[in-house]
C-alpha positions as CSV (number, residue, x, y, z in Angstrom):
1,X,62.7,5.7,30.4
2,X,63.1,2.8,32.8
3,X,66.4,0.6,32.3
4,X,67.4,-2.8,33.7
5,X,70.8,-4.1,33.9
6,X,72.4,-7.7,34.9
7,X,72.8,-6.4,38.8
8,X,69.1,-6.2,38.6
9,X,68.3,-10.1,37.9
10,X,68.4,-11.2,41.1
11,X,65.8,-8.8,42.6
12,X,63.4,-9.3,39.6
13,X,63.7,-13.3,40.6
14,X,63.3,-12.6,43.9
15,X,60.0,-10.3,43.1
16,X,58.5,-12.8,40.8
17,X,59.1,-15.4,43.1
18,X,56.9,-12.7,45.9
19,X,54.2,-11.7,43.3
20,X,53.7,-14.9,41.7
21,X,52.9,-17.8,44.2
22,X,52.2,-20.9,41.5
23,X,53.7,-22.4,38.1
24,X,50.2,-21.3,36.6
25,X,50.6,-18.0,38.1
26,X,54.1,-17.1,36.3
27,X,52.6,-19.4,33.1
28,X,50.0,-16.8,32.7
29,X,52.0,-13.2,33.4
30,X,54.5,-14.9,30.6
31,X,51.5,-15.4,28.4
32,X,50.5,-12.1,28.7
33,X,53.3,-10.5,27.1
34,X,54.1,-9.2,23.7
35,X,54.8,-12.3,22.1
36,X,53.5,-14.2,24.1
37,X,55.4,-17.4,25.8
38,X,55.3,-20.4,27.6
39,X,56.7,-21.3,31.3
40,X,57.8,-24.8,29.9
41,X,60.1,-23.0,27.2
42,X,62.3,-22.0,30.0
43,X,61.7,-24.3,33.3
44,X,59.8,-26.5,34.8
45,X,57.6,-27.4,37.2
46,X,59.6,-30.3,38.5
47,X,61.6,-27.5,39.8
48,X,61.1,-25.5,43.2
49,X,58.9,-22.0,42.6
50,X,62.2,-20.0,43.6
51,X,64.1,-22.0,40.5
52,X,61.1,-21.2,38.1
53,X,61.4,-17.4,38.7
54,X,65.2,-17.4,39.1
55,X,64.9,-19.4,34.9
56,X,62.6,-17.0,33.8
57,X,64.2,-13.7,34.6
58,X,67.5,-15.1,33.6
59,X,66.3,-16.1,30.1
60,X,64.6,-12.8,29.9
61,X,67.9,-10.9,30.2
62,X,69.4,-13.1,27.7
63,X,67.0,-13.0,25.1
64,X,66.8,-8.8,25.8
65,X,63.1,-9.1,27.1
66,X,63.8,-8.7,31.2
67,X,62.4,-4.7,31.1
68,X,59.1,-6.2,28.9
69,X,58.8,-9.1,31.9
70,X,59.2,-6.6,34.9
71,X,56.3,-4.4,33.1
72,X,54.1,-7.3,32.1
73,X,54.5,-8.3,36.1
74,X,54.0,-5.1,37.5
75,X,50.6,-4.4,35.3
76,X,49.4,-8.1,36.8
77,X,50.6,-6.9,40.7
78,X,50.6,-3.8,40.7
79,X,50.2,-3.7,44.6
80,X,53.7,-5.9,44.7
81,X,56.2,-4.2,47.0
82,X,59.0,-5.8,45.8
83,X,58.1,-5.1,42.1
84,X,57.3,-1.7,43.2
85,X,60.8,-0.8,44.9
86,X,62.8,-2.6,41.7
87,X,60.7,-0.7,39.4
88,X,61.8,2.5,42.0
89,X,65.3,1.8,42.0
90,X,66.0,1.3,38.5
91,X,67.7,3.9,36.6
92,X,67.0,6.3,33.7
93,X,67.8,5.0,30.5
94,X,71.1,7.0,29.0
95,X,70.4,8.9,25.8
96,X,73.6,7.6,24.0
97,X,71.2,4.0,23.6
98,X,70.0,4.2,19.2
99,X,66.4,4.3,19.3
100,X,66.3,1.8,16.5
101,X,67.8,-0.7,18.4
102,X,65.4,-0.4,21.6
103,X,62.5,-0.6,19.1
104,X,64.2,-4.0,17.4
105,X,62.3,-7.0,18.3
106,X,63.8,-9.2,20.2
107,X,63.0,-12.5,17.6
108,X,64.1,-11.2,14.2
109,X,63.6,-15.0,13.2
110,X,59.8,-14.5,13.5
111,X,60.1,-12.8,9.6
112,X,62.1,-15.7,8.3
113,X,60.4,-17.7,5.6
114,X,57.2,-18.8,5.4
115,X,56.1,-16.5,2.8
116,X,53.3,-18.2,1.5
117,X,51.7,-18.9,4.6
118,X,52.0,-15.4,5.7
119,X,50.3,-14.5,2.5
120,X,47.4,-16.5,3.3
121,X,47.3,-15.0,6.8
122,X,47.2,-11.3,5.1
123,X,44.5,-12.3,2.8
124,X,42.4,-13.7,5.2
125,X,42.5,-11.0,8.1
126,X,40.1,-8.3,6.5
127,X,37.4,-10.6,5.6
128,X,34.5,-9.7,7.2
129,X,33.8,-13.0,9.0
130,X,34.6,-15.3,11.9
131,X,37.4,-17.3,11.1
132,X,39.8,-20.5,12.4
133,X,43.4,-20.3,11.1
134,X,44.4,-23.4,11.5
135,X,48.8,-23.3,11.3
136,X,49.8,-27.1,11.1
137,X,53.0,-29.0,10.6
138,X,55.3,-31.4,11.9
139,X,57.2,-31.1,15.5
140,X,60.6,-29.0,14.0
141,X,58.5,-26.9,12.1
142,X,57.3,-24.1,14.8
143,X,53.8,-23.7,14.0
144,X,53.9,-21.9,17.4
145,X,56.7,-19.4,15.9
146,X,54.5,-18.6,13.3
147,X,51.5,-18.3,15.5
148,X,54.0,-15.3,17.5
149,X,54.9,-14.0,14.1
150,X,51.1,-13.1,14.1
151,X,51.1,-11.6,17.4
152,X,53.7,-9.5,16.4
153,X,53.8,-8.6,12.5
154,X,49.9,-8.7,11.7
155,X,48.9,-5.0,10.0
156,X,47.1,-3.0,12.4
157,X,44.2,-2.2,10.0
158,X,41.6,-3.3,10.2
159,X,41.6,-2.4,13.9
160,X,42.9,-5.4,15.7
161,X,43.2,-6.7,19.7
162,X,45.3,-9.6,20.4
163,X,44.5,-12.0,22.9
164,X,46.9,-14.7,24.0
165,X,44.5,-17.7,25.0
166,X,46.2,-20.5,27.5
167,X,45.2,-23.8,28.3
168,X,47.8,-25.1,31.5
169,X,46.0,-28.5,30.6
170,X,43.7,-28.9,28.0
171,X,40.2,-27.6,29.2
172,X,37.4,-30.9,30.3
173,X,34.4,-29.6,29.8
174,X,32.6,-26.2,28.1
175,X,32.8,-24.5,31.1
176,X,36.6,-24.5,31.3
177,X,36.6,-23.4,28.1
178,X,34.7,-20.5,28.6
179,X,37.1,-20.1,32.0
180,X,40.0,-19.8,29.8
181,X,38.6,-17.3,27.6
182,X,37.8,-15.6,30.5
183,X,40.9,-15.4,31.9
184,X,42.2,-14.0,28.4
185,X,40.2,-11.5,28.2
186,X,40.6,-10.3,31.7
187,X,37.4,-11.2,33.4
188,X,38.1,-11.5,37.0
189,X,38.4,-15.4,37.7
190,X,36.3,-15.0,40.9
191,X,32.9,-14.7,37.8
192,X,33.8,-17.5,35.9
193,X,33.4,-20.2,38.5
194,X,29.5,-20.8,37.1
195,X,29.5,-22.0,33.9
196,X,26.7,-20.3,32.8
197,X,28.0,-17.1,33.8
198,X,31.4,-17.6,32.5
199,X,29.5,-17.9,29.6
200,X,27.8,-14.6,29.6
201,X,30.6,-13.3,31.0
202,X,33.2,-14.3,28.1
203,X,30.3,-13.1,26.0
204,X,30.3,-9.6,27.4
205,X,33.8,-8.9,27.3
206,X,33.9,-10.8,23.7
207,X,31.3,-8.3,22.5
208,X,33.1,-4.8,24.0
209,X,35.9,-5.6,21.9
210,X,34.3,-6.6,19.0
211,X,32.4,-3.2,19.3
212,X,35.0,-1.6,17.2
213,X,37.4,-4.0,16.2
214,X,38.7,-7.6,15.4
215,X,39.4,-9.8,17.9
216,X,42.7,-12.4,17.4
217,X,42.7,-15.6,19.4
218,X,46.1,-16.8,19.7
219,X,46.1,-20.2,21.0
220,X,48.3,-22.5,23.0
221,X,49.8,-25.0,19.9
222,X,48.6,-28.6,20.3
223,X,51.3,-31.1,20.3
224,X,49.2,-34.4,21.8
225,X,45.4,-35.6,21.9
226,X,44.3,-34.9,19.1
227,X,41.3,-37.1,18.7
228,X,39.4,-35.5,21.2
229,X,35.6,-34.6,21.2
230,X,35.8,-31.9,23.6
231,X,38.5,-30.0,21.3
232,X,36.3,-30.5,18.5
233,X,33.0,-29.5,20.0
234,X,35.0,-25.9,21.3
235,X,35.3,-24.8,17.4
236,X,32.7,-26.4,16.0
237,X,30.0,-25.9,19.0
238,X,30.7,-24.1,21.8
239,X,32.6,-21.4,20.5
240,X,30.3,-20.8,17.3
241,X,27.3,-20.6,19.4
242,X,28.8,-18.0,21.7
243,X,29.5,-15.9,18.8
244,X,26.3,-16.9,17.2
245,X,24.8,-14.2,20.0
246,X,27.2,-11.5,20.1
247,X,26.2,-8.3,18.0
248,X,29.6,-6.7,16.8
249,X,31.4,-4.4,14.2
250,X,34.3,-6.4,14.4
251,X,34.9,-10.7,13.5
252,X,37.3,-12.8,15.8
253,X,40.0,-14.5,14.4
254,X,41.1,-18.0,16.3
255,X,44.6,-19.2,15.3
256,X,45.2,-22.5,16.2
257,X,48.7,-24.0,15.5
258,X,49.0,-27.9,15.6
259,X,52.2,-29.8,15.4
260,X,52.4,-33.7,15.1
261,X,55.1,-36.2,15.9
262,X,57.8,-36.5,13.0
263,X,57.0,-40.4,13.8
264,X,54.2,-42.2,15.0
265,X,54.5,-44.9,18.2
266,X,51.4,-46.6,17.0
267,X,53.3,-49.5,15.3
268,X,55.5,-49.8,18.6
269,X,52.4,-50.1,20.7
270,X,50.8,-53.2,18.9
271,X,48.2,-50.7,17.3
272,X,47.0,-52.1,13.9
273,X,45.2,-48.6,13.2
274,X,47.3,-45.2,13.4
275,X,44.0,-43.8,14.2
276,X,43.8,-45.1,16.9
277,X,47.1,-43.7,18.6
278,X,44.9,-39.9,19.7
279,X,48.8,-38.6,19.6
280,X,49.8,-39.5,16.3
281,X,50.0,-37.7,12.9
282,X,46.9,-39.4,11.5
283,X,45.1,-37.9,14.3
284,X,46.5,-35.0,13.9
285,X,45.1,-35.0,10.6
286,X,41.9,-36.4,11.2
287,X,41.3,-33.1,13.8
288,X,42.1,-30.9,11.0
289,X,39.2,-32.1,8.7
290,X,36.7,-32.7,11.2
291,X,37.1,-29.0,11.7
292,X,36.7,-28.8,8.3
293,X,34.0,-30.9,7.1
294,X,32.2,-29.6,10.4
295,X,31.4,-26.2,7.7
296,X,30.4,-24.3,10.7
297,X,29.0,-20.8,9.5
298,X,29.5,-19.3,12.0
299,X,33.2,-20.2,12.4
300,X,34.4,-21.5,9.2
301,X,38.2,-22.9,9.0
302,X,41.3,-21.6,6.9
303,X,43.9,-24.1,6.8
304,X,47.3,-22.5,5.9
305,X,49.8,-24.7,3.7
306,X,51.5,-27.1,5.8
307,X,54.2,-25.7,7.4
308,X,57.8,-27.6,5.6
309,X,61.5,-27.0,5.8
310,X,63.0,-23.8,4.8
311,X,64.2,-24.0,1.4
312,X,67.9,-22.4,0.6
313,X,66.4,-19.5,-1.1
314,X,64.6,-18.8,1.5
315,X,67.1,-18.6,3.8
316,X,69.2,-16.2,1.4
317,X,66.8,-14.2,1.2
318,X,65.9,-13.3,5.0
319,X,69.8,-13.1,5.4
320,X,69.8,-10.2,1.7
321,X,66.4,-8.3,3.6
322,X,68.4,-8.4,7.1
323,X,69.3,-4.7,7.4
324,X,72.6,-6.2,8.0
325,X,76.1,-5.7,6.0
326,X,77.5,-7.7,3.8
327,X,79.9,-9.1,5.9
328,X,77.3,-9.8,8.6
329,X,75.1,-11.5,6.1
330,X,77.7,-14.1,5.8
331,X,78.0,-14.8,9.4
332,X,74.4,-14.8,9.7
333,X,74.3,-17.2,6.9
334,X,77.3,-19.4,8.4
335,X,75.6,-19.7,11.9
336,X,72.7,-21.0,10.2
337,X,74.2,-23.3,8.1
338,X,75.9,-24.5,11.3
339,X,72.7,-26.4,12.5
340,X,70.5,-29.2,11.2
341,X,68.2,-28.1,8.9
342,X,65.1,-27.9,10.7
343,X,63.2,-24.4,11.3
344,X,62.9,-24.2,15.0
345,X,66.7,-24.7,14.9
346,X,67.6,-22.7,12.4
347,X,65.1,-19.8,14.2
348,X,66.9,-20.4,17.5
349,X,70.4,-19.5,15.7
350,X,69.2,-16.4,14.5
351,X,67.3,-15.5,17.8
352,X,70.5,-16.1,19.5
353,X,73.6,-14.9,17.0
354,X,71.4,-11.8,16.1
355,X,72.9,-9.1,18.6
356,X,76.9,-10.5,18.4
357,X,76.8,-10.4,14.3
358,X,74.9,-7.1,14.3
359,X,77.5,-5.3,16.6
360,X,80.7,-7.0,14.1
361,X,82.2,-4.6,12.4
């Protein structure tokens, strides 16, 4: 087996920066891994292309993903030569490296909590339909974490493909739509310029996976514009009807996190109606039961509980399930306890203490 090292950050910048030429380009190789994630979680476009890649494949090595990156990019450019001759130089892992530490995901956070939710998840993944998770709660709460705790942690019966669905901006019309599902599912972007062929297209490749299996959606998490008809018409309309028409064994599953402001702006604007703020928690709300009162048949809605703070039992608990010793648990416990109590902090400790308090003695 393959093995990068620290010395080998700098060529697998340099060959990201050579294999991928645009933001959108390195947005959508980092959405294709296993969990998936998001360019603007580690730089940004205001940046130069060379600074982007040079982000990404240091955060990788830090968070203990880099080898997952350099495979993810190599499977996308396989034709690369500078991917080609870093995946040539690199050595042969040593056999003194504990097999179940290579197999340890790298997020042991994504198993914290949220027990009830992920009960509701479990129950609904067998049925036998079409479904929309929706996975909602307030910015702090991670309904985006939760949406990766899918990705990763969902049991593999029934039979299961995941597919990581982006949206760089948020799509204008059907046809982008389809384009994006496209693009997901690994239709070549040169037939989904037509919108009726991306259509029949998606529907296709929608179809050959369904021939034997579930399909998971995993969608970007919206954060803004939330009273919008064209979001609304994709679950209720668009999407339903291209399901409508595809004969299958298996039933897709969209997730669909959603995270509103902690605070509105609406008062702040003049507004006399939070309503009418399309950003604001109302609106928020207002999304999430249009999608529900829409009662498609096709695609009917689960909304999970609302996702709140982690109580202190919970907490305990993940800390007493850990795998780690007593001692550890403590400092796991301490770090935690260390931050303001709000989940995606509290997940970013554990993400980010994990390795040092598992290798104390």
């Amino acid at each position: 087996m393959k093995t990068l090292t620290s010395k080998e950050l700098t060529p697998l910048a340099e060959a990201l920066f050579d294999a991928f030429r645009s933001p959108n380009a390195l947005d959508r190789l980092l959405n294709s891994l296993d969990p998936p994630r998001r360019f603007d979680e580690f730089t940004s476009q205001s940046k130069s292309l060379k600074e982007n890649a040079y982000d990404i494949a240091g955060k990788a090595f830090e968070g203990g993903w880099a080898m997952r990156l350099l495979e993810g990019a190599r499977a996308a450019q396989p034709d690369n030569p500078l991917l080609r001759a870093l995946w040539d130089s690199l050595p042969e892992a040593g056999a003194q490296v504990p097999e179940a530490v290579s197999q340890r995901p790298d997020r042991p956070s994504l198993v914290c909590g949220r027990a009830t939710q992920w009960g509701e998840v479990c129950q609904c993944a067998p049925a036998t339909k079409h479904q929309l998770i929706l996975v909602a709660g307030a910015a702090g709460q991670a309904p985006l974490h939760f949406r990766d705790r899918i990705h990763v942690y969902l049991a593999t019966q029934p039979a299961r493909s995941m597919v990581a669905v982006h949206w760089p901006k948020r799509p204008a019309r059907a046809g982008a739509f389809y384009e994006a599902l496209g693009l997901a599912l690994n239709v070549p972007a040169a037939m989904l310029v037509d919108e009726s062929v991306s259509k029949e297209k998606v529907r296709e490749a929608i179809s050959q996976r369904l021939a034997g299996q579930n399909v998971i959606l995993l969608h970007d998490v919206i954060t803004l514009k939330f009273s919008d008809e064209r979001l609304v018409k994709y679950y209720t309309e668009w999407l339903p009807e291209l399901l409508q028409t595809v004969p299958n064994a298996g039933k897709v599953k969209c997730v669909q996190p959603i995270e509103w402001p902690t605070e509105s702006n609406w008062k702040k604007l003049g507004v006399d109606n939070a309503l009418e703020d399309p950003n604001s928690h109302e609106s928020a709300l207002a999304l999430i039961e249009r999608l529900k009162t829409a009662k498609s048949p096709i695609l009917p809605v689960v909304e999970l509980d609302e996702l709140i703070d982690l109580t202190t039992k919970e907490l305990q608990d993940f800390v007493e399930n850990s795998g780690l010793e007593e001692p550890q648990q403590k400092t796991m416990l301490s770090a935690i306890q260390s931050v303001p109590p709000v989940p995606v902090k509290i997940f970013d400790t554990i993400d980010a203490n994990w390795s040092e308090v598992e290798a104390a003695q």
